[in-house]
N, C-alpha and C positions, 0 to 999 in steps of 0.2 A: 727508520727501522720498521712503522709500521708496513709499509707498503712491502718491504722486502720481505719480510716476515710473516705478513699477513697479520699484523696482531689488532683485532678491530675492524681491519677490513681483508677485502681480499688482499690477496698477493697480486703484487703489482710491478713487475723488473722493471717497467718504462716509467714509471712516476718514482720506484726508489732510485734510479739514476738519474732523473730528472733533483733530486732532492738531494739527493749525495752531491752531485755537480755542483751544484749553488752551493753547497756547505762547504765544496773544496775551494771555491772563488771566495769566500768569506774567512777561509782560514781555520777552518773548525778541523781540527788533526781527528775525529772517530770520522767523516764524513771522509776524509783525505783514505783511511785506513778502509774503509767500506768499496768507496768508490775503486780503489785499487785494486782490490778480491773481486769486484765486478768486472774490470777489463782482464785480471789475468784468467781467471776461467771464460772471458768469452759471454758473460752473460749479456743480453738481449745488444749482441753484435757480435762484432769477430775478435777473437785475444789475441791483447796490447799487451804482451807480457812486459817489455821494459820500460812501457811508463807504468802500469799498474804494481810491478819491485819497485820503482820507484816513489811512488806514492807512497805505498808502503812503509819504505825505508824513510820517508819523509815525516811523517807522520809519526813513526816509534821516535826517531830522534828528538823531536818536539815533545815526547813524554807521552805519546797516548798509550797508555796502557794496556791496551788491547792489542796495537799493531807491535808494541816489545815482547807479549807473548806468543803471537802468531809467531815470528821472526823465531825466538827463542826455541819453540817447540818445532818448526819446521825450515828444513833446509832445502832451500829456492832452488837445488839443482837435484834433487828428489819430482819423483813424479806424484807424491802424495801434496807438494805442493800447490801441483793445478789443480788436483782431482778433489776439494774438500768439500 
């Protein structure tokens, strides 16, 4: 999150995908849930909308809290979806 964020350092979309990655190959469902909003809006590449819903949808299932409320709050055939 720091990198994506910026928090500490700069803002980094190539090292917070680089780091989300590894955390989705590890199983870590907030990195599963990040990484996901990263390919559906397209960030530093082109949007993978249906494996990034899918991550998504992976990752709330598994209880992360974060991707139950995206989900909750936002409906995937909405264009406020891509745009957040």
């Amino acid at each position: 999150m720091c990198f994506y964020k910026g928090l500490g350092v700069a803002t980094n979309l190539v090292e917070a995908r680089r780091f989300f990655n590894k955390g989705t190959d590890r199983d870590i469902m907030k990195a599963k849930f990040q990484w996901g909003l990263m390919k559906v809006r397209g960030e530093v590449g082109s949007k993978e909308i249906g494996a990034g819903i899918n991550l998504i949808n992976v990752a709330a299932s598994k209880g992360c809290a974060s991707a139950e409320t995206f989900l909750a709050k936002n409906d995937e055939t909405s264009a406020a979806f891509f745009d957040l």
